[in-house]
C-alpha positions in Angstrom: 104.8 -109.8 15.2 107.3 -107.5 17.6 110.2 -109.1 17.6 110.2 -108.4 21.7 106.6 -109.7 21.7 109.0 -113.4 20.4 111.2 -112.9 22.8 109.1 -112.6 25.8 106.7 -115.9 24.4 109.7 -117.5 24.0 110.9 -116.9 27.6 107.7 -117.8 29.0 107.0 -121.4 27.0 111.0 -122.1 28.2 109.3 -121.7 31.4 106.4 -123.3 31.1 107.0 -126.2 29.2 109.2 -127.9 31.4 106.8 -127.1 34.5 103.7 -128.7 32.3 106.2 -132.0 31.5 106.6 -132.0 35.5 102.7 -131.6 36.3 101.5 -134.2 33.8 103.3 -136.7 36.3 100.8 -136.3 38.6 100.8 -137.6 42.4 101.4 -140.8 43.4 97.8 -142.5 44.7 96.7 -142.0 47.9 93.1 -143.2 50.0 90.3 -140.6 49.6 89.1 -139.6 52.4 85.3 -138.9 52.7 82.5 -137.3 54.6 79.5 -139.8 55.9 76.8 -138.9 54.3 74.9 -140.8 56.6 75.3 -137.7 59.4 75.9 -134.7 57.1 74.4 -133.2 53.8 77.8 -131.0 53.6 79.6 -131.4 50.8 82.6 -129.4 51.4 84.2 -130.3 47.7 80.6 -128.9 45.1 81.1 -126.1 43.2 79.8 -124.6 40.1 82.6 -125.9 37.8 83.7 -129.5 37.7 87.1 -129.9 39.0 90.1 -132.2 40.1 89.7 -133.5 43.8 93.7 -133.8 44.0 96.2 -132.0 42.8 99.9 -132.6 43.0 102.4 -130.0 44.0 104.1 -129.8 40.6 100.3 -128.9 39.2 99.5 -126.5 41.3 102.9 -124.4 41.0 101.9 -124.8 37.1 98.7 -123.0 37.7 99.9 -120.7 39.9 102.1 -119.5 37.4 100.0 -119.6 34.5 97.8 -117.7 36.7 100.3 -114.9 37.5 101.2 -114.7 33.5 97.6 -114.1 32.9 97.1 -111.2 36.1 100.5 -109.3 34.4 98.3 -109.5 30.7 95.0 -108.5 32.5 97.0 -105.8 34.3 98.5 -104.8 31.3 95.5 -104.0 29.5 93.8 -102.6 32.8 96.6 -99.7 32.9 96.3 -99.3 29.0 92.4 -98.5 28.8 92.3 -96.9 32.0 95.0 -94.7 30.7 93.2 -94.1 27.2 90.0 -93.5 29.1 91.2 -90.7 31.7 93.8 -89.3 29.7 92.5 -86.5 27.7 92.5 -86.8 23.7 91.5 -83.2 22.0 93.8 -80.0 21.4 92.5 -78.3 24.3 93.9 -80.5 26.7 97.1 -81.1 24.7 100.0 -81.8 27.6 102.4 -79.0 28.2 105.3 -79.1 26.6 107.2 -76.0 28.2 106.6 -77.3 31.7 104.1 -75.0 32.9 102.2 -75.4 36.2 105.2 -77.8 37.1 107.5 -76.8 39.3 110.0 -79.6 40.3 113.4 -78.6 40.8 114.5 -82.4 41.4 113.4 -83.2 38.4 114.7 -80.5 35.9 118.5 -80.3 35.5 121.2 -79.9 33.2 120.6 -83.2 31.8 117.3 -83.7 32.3 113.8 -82.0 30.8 110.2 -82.4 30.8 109.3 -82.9 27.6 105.3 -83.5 28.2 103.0 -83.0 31.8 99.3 -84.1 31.6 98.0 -82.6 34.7 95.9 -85.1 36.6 92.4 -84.4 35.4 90.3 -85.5 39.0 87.2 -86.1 37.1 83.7 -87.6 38.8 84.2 -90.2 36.4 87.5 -91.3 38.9 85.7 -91.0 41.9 82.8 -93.2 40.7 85.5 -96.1 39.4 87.5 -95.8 43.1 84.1 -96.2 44.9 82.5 -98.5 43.4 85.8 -100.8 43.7 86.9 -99.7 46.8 83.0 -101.6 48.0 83.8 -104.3 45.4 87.1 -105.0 47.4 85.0 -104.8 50.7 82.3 -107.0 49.6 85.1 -110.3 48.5 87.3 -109.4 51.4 83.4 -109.8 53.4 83.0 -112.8 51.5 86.1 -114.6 52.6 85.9 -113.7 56.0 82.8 -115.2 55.8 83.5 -118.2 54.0 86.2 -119.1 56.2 84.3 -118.9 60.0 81.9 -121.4 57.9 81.9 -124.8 58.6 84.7 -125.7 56.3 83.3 -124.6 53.1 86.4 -123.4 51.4 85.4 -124.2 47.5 85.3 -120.1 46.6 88.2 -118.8 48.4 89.6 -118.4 45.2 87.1 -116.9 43.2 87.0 -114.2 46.1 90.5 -113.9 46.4 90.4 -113.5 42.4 87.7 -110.6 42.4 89.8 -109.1 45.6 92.7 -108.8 43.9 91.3 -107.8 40.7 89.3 -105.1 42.5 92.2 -103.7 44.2 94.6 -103.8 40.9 91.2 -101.7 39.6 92.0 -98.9 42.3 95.4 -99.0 42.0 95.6 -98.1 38.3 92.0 -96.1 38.5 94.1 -93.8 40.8 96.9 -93.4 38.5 95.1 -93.2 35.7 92.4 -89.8 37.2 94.5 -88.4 40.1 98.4 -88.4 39.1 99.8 -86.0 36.7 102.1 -87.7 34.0 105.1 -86.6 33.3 106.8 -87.2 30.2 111.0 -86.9 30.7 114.1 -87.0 28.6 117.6 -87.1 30.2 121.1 -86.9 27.8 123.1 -89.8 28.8 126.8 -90.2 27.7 127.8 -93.7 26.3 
């Protein structure tokens, strides 16, 4: 294993370990309070998976960052296979190495040289990805719109808020993977 890949598991179970100790503490008891079924068939708390009714604060700042750790990984891969699919792979469309069809003074100086520019390649392929989850982002910010003016059914604002999020990291690194140029650049530095 890396040793960096160590270092940065390391960093994150000193993190996380003391947060799970605090979380397994739990919230002190308190009175349920519950809809009469008598008057209403709503039942504001079903779902499709079987979950905790209560939380404490200490357990939901563990999920939350457990959550976040996962969404850098998922983000991480995201920008690696969206830059393995659109980048291009055969001799043909080798990068330039002598800066060609670049012109950027502000980048270029004494110290400082391209040393490889893959044009942005503005395939159909980029277009179809940014579409499709462009409406994908519509349709879950639709859906909590809508779950929120409902009468208090709130159980899948998260699983929107999930497929919003993940929709819109989607476009964000579909557009830098088909519609900006990278730009590979090597500056002397003086120690």
């Amino acid at each position: 294993m890396d040793r960096r890949a160590i270092v940065v598991i390391g960093i994150v179970l000193a993190v996380l370990l003391p947060m799970w100790f605090v979380g397994l503490q739990g919230e002190p008891p308190s009175e349920e309070i519950q809809i009469d079924h008598s008057v209403s068939e709503f039942r504001p708390l079903d779902g499709f998976v079987d979950t905790p009714n209560k939380l404490s604060p200490s357990q939901v700042g563990v999920i939350v960052w457990v959550a976040l750790f996962g969404l850098v990984g998922v983000t991480a891969f995201f920008h690696r296979f969206m830059d393995r699919a659109a980048r291009p792979t055969d001799e043909a469309d080798a990068p330039r190495t002598d800066g060609s069809g670049l012109t950027a003074p502000w980048i270029e100086t004494e110290d400082r040289w391209i040393v490889a520019y893959h044009p942005a390649s503005d395939a159909a392929e980029g277009l179809i990805a940014m579409g499709g989850l462009t409406v994908l982002t519509i349709t879950f910010a639709a859906l909590i719109v809508g779950e929120y003016l409902t009468l208090a059914r709130t159980q899948f604002f998260g699983i929107y808020t999930f497929g919003m999020f993940m929709s819109l990291t989607g476009l964000t690194v579909s557009y830098y993977a088909w519609f900006m140029p990278h730009v590979e650049v090597a500056e002397r530095r003086d120690h």
